[in-house]
C-alpha positions in Angstrom: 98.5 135.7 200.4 101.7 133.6 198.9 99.6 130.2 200.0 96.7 131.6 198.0 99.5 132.1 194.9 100.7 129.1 195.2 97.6 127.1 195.6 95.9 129.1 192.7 99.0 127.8 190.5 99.2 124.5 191.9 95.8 123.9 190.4 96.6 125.5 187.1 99.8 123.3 186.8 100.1 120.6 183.7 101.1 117.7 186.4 98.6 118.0 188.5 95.6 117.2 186.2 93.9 114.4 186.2 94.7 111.2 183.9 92.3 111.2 181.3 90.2 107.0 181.6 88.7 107.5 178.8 89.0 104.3 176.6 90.7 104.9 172.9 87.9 103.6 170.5 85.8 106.2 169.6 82.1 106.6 170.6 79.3 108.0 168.6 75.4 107.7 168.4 74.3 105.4 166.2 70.5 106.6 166.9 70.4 110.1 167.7 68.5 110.7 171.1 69.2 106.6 172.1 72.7 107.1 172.2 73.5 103.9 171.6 77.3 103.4 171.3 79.4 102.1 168.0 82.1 100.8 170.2 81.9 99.2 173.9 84.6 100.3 176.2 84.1 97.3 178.4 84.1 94.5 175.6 86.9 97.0 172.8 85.0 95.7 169.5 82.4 97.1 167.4 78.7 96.3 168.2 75.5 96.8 165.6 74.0 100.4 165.4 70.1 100.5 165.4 69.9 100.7 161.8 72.3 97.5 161.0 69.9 95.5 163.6 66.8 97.0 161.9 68.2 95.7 158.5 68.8 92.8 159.7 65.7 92.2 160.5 64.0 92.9 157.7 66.4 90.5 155.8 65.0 87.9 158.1 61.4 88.8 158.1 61.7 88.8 154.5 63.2 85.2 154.5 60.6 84.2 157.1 57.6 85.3 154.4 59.1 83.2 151.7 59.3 80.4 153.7 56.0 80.5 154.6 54.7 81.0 150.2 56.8 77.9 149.7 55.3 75.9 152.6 51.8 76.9 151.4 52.7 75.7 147.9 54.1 72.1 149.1 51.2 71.8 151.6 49.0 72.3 148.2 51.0 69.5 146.2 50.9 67.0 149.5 49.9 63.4 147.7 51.8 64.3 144.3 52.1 66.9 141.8 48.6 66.1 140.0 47.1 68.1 143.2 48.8 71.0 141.7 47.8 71.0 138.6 45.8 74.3 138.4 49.6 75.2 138.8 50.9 74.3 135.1 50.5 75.8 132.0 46.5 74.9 130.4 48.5 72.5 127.8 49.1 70.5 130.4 45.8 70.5 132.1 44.3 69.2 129.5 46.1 66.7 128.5 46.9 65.2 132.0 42.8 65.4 132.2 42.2 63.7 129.1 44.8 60.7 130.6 42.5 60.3 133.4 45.0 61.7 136.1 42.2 64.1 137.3 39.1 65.1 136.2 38.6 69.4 135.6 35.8 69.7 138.5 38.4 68.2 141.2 40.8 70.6 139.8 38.9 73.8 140.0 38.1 72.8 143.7 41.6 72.2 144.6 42.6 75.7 143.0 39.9 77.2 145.0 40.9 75.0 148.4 44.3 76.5 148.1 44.0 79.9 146.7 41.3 81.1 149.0 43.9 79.9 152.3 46.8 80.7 150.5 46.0 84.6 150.4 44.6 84.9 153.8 47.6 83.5 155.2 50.1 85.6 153.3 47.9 88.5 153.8 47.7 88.2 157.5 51.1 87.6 158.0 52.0 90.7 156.2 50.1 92.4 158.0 51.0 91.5 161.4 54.7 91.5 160.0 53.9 95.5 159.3 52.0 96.3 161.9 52.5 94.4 164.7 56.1 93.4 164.2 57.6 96.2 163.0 55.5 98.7 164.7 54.4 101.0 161.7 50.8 102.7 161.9 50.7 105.5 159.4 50.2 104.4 155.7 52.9 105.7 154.2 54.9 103.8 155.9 53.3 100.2 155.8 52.8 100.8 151.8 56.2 100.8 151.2 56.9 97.8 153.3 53.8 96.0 151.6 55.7 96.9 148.6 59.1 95.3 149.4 57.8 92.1 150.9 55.0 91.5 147.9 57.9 92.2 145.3 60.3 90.3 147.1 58.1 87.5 147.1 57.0 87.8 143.2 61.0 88.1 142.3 61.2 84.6 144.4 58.1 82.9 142.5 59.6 83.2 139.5 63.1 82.7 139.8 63.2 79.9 142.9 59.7 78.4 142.8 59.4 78.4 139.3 62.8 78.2 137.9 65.1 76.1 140.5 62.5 73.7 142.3 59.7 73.3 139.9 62.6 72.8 136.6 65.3 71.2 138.4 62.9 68.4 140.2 61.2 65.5 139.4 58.7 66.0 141.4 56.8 68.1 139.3 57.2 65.9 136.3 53.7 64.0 136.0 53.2 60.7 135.3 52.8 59.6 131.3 53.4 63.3 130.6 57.3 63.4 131.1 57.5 64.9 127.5 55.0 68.1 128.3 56.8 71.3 128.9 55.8 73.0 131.5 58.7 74.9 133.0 58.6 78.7 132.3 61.2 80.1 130.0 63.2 83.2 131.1 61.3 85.3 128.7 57.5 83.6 130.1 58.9 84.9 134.0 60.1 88.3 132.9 56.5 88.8 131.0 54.5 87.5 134.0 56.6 89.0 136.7 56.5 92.2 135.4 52.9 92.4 135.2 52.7 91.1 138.7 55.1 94.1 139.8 52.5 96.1 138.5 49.5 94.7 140.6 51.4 94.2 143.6 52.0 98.3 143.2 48.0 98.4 144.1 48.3 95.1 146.5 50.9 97.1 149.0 48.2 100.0 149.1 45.6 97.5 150.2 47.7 96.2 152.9 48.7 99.7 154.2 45.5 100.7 154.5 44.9 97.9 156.5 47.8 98.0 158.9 46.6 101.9 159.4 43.4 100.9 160.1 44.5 98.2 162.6 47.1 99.3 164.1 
C-alpha cells in the first residue's frame, strides 16, 4: 500500500516530468486543413504560407502575360516601324502614305495579319493561365481573374507600351516624318484607357465563360 503511495506521487511530482522538445518559434496553419507550418523547426526561419506563394504567383503570371503583349507587338514591327503603322494616330497614316512609305491596302492587311493572331494568342493564354494554371472552373471565379489580367494589361499599354517605349525610342520615329506627333499625351491615355476598362469589364465575362465551359 505505501509502494502504491509513493509511486502514485512519484508520478505526480514536478521533477519527474518530461522535458518539453518542442522548438521555441511558434507554429500555426497558414491553410487551414493543409497545416502547413509558418516556421520550420528543423531550418528556425520563416517559410511562405500558401497565400504568399499563391500571390506570388499571380505577380508572375501577370508579368509572364505582359511579356508575351509586348513580344506580339515587336514581332508585328519586325523590318521597321512603317509595318506598324495601323498602330499611330490616322495623321500620321496619311501622311507617311502620301510619302510613299506604304501604300493603305498593305496597311489594312498588316493590321488584319496581326490583330487576328494577336487576340488568339492573348486569349488562349488567358485562358489556359485561368483554367489550366490556376485550376479555377466555376465562372465566378475565372471572371475576376480575366478581369485583373485584361486590366493589368490595358494599365501597361498605355503607360509602358505607349508612354516609355513608343515616346522614349527612336524606333518608332519614321523616316521623313520626325516632326509628326504621334506619342499619346497623358490626357489621350487616361481617355482611351478608361474606355478600354470598360470593355474589358465585358471581355473578362467572355473569358470566364470560357474557362467554365473548358475546364
Amino acid at each position: 500500500m505505501e509502494a502504491e503511495i509513493f509511486y502514485a506521487c512519484d508520478k505526480k511530482s514536478p521533477a519527474r516530468k518530461k522535458k518539453n522538445n518542442r522548438s521555441p518559434y511558434p507554429v500555426a496553419s497558414a491553410g487551414g486543413e493543409t497545416g502547413c507550418p509558418i516556421y520550420s523547426d528543423d531550418a528556425r526561419c520563416p517559410i511562405r504560407t500558401q497565400t504568399e506563394r499563391r500571390k506570388t504567383m499571380v505577380v508572375l503570371q501577370l508579368l509572364f502575360y505582359c511579356l508575351l503583349f509586348t513580344a506580339m507587338v515587336k514581332i508585328a514591327v519586325i523590318g521597321g516601324a512603317v509595318n506598324g503603322l495601323y498602330f499611330y494616330p490616322k495623321e500620321v497614316q496619311d501622311r507617311a502614305i502620301e510619302l510613299g512609305l506604304i501604300d493603305r491596302n498593305t496597311m489594312n492587311r498588316k493590321r488584319k495579319c496581326f490583330m487576328i493572331p494577336f487576340f488568339v494568342v492573348m486569349l488562349a493564354a488567358l485562358v489556359l493561365i485561368i483554367g489550366l494554371w490556376n485550376g479555377a472552373s466555376s465562372f465566378g471565379e475565372a471572371y475576376w481573374q480575366a478581369l485583373l489580367f485584361l486590366e493589368v494589361m490595358n494599365i501597361y499599354d498605355g503607360v509602358v507600351i505607349d508612354k516609355l517605349w513608343v515616346g522614349h525610342s527612336q524606333f518608332w520615329v519614321l523616316p521623313r516624318l520626325e516632326d509628326a506627333p504621334f506619342v499619346q499625351t497623358w490626357r489621350q491615355v487616361l481617355k482611351k484607357r478608361s474606355i478600354l476598362a470598360l470593355i474589358w469589364v465585358a471581355g473578362a465575362a467572355i473569358v470566364g465563360g470560357i474557362v467554365h465551359l473548358i475546364f
